[in-house]
C-alpha positions as CSV (number, residue, x, y, z in Angstrom):
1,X,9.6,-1.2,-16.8
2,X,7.9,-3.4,-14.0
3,X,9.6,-2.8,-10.5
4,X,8.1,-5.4,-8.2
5,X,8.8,-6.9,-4.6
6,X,10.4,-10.4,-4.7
7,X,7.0,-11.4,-2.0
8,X,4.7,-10.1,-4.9
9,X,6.5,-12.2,-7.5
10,X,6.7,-15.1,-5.2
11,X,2.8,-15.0,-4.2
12,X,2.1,-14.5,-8.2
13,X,4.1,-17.9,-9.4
14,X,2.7,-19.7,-5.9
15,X,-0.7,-18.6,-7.3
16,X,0.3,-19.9,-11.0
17,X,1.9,-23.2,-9.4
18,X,-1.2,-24.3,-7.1
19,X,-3.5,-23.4,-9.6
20,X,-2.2,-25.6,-12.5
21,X,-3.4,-27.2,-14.4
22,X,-6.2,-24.6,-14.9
23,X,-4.7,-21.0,-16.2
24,X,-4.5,-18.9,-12.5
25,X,-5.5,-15.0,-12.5
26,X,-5.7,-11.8,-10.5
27,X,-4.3,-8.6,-10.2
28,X,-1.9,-6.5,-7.8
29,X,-3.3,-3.1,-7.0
30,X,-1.5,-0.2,-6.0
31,X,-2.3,3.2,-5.1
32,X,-3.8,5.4,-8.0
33,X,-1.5,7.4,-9.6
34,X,1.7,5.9,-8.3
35,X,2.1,2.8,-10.5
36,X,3.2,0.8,-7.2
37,X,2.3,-2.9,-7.2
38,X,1.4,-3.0,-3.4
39,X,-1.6,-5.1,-2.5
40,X,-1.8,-9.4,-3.8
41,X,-5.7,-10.3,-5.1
42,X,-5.2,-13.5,-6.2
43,X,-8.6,-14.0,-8.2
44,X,-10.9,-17.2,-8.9
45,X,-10.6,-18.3,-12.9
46,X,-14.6,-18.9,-13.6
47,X,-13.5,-20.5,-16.4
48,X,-11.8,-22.9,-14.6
49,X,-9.7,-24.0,-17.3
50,X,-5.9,-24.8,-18.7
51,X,-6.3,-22.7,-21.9
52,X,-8.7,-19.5,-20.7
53,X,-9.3,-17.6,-17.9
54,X,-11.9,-15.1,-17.1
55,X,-12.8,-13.2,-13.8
56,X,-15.8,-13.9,-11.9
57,X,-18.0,-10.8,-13.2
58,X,-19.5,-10.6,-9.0
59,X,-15.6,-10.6,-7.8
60,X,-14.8,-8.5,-10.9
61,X,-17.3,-5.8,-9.3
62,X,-16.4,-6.3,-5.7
63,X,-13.0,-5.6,-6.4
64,X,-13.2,-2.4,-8.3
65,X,-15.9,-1.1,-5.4
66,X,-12.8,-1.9,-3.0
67,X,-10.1,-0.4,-5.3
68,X,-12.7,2.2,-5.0
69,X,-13.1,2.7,-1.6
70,X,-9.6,2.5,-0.9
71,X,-8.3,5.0,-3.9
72,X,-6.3,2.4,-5.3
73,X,-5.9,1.0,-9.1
74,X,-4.7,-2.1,-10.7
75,X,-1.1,-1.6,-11.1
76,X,-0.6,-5.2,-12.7
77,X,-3.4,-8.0,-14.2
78,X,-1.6,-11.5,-14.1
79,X,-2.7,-15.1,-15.3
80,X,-1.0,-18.0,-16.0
81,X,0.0,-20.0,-19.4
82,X,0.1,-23.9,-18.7
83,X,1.4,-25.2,-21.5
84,X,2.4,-22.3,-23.9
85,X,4.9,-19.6,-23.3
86,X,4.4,-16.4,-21.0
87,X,2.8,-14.3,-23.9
88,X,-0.3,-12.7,-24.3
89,X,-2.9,-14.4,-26.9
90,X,-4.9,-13.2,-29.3
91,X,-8.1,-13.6,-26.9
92,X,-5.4,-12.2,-23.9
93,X,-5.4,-8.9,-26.0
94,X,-8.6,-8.4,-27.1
95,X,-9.2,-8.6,-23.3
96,X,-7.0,-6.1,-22.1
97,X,-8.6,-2.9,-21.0
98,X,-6.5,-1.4,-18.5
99,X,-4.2,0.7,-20.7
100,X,-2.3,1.7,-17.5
101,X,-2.0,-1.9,-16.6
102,X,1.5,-4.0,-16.4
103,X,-0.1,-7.4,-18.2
104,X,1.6,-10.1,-16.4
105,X,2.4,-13.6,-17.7
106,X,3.5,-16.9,-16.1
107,X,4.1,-19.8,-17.8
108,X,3.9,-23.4,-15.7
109,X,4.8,-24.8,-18.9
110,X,9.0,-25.7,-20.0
111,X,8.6,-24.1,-23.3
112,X,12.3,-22.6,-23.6
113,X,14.8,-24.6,-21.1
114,X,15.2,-22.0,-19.2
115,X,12.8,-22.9,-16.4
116,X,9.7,-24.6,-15.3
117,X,8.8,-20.9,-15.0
118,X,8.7,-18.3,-17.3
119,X,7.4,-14.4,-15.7
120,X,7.1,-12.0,-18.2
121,X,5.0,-8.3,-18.2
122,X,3.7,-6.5,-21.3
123,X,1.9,-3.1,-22.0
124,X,-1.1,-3.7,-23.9
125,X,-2.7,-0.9,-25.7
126,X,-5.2,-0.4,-28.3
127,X,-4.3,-4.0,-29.3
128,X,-0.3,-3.4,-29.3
129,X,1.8,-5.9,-26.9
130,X,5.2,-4.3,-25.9
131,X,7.3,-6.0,-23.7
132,X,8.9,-4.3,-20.9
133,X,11.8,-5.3,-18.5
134,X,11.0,-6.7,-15.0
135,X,12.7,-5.8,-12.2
136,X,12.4,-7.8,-8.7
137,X,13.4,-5.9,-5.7
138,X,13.3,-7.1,-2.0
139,X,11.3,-3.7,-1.2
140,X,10.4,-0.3,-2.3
C-alpha cells in the first residue's frame, strides 16, 4: 500500500495537469529504508512527448548524487498517461528498475467516467505489475 500526503498528491497531478499534453515525470524521494514519500522532484520529460517519457540522463545522475548525499531513495517514480488509462505499458515496465519503488500513474485522459483524473500506484518487479491501494493522508 501507498500512504501519501494530500500536498504530494496534489503537486504530482499539478505536475501531470501543466505538463499535458506531453506525458509529465519525476519521482518523490524519501529517506532510505523508511519507504516515506517526503521530498517532490518533479523531473523534465526529454522526450518531450504525449505517448513517452524518459528522464534527462544529466538530471537522472544529479539526482541520484543528491539522493546520495542526503541518504535518501526514491520512495515513488510517477509519469503521466494523456490519453490512455493510469496503467503501466509495456515500454513503462521494461523500464522499471527500482524494485522498491511505488510506480505511480496519472492519467489526464477521461478514460472511465470517473474523472478527468485517474492516480493509480503499482509494484513493478521483474516485469510483474501489481496494483496496490493508495492512501492520501493530510500528514504523516
Amino acid at each position: 500500500m501507498l500512504t501519501i500526503t494530500q500536498s504530494l498528491h496534489d503537486q504530482i497531478v499539478a505536475h501531470a495537469r501543466a505538463d499535458h499534453p506531453d506525458e509529465a515525470c519525476g519521482v518523490v524521494a524519501g529517506p532510505a529504508g523508511t519507504g516515506r514519500p517526503e521530498r517532490f522532484v518533479p523531473m523534465l520529460n526529454a522526450a518531450r512527448s504525449p505517448t513517452f517519457y524518459e528522464f534527462d540522463s544529466q538530471d537522472l545522475l544529479k539526482l541520484y548524487r543528491e539522493l546520495d548525499d542526503r541518504d535518501e531513495e526514491p520512495v515513488i517514480i510517477y509519469h503521466s498517461h494523456t490519453a490512455t488509462e493510469a496503467y503501466p505499458s509495456r515500454t513503462d515496465i521494461s523500464y522499471a528498475n527500482e524494485p522498491g519503488a511505488h510506480y505511480v500513474l496519472v492519467s489526464t485522459a477521461d478514460t472511465d467516467e470517473a474523472g478527468p483524473f485517474q492516480f493509480r500506484s503499482f509494484r513493478i518487479v521483474e516485469g510483474e505489475v501489481a496494483e496496490e491501494e493508495v492512501t492520501v493522508v493530510a500528514a504523516y
